[in-house]
N, C-alpha and C positions, 0 to 999 in steps of 0.2 A: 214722677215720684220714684224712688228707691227706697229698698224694704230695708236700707240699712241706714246709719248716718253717713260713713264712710260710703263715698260713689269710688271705687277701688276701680281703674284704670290704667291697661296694661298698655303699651304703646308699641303696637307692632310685635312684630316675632324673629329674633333671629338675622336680624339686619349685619351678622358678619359671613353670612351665605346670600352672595349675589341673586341666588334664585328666589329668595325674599326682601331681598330689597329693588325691586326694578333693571335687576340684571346687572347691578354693580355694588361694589364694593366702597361703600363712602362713609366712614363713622364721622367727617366733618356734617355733613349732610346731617344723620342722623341726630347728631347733637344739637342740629340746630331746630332739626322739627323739633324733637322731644322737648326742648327747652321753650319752645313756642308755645307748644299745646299745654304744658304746665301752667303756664304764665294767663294764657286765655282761661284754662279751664280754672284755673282759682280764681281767676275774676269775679269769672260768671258768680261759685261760690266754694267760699273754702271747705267745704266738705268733700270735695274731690282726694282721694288717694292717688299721687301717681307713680305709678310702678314702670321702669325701662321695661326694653323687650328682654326678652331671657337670651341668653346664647349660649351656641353652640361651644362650650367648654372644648373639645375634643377635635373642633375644626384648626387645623394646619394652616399654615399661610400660603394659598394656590392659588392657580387664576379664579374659583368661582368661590374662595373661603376665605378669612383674617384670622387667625388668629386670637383670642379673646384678650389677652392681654395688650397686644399691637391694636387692636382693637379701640380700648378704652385708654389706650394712651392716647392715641390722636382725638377723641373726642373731649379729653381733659384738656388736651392743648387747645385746642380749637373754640372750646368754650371752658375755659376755665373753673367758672362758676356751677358748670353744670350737675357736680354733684348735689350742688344745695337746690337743686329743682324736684327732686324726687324725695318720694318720702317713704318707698320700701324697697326691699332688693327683691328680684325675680331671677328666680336661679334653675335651671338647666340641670339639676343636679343627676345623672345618669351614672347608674355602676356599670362604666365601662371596663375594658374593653367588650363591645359587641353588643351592650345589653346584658352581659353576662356578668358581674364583677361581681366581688364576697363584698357580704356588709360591712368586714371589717376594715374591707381601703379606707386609704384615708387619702385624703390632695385632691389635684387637678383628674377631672375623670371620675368621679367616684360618689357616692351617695354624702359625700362631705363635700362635693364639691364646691357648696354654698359657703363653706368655711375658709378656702383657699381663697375665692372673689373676694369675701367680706378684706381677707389682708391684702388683694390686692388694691381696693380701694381704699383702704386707710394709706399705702402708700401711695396712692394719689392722691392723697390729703383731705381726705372722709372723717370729718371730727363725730360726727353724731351718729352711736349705732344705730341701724337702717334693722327693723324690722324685714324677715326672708319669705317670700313666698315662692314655694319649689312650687314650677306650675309645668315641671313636664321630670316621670323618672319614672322606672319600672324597670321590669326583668322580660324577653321575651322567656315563654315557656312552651312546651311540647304538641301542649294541644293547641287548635284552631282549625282553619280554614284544609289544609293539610297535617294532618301528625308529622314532628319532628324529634324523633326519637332522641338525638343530639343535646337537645334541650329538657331542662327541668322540667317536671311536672307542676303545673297549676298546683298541686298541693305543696309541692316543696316552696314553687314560687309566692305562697301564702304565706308559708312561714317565713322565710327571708323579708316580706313585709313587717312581717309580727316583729322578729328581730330588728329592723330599722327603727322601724316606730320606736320599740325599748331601748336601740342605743345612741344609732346614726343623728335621728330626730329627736330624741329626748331632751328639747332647749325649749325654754319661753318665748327665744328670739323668733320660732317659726311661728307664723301663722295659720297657712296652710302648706297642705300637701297634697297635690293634686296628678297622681300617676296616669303618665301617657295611656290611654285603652286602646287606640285604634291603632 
């Protein structure tokens, strides 16, 4: 039983870092599970939500990373159809550089990051907008395990929350917002 209608399923994490994907880099691969488990898990019943894995926005193209755009190119090639298997986006959205970035970026890196994918996949030919769920983003700040004087304070970093919420996130398109803690 699920306390919702919506059974919301994330498929994996991060599959353009080798080191979550089985130590390689394969969006054919990926495309082709995600596109399986969609297909099985609405069988079973169409209440399933399914959501990709998030990624890594800000990963370079290295031996243990992709790229996020090279990324989902080759998984569009590979499976064509595969954007019509999913039914929300999961976004990465991180104020980079560092953890550190103003609310007020906007693009690739940034607490909009979710705004940048959304066009990168209508240029891969995304007819239907895709409800967002940022399911990893936050700010490191000063306090913790050791103090880092370098870093904001938990209070500052409160308000820069405050402020996303009022501007960054201010869309009906998002659903949830779920900032990295650990």
């Amino acid at each position: 039983y699920w306390v919702t209608k919506n059974r919301y399923i994330i498929l994996f994490n991060e599959p353009n870092h080798s080191a979550e994907w089985g130590k390689s880099l394969n969006p054919t691969e990926y495309a082709q599970i995600l596109k399986i488990y969609s297909i099985n898990l609405k069988q079973n019943s169409t209440d399933f939500f399914i959501l990709p894995a998030g990624l890594d926005a800000s990963a370079p193209n290295s031996s243990s990373t992709m790229d996020e755009v090279d990324f989902l190119r080759e998984m569009v090639f590979s499976q064509p159809d595969i954007l019509s298997h999913i039914d929300g986006w999961t976004s990465h959205s991180y104020p980079n550089p560092g953890f550190s970035g103003k609310v007020t970026d906007s693009g690739r890196g940034t607490l909009r990051t979710y705004i940048w994918e959304l066009e990168i996949l209508k240029s891969f030919g995304l007819k239907t907008p895709l409800p967002v769920f940022i399911t990893e983003t936050g700010w490191k700040h000063a306090e913790g395990l050791n103090y880092d004087r370098n870093l904001p304070s938990a209070d500052t970093v409160a308000e820069y929350y405050k402020k996303a919420f009022e501007n960054a996130w201010n869309t009906n398109r998002i659903v949830a917002i779920t900032p990295f803690l650990l």
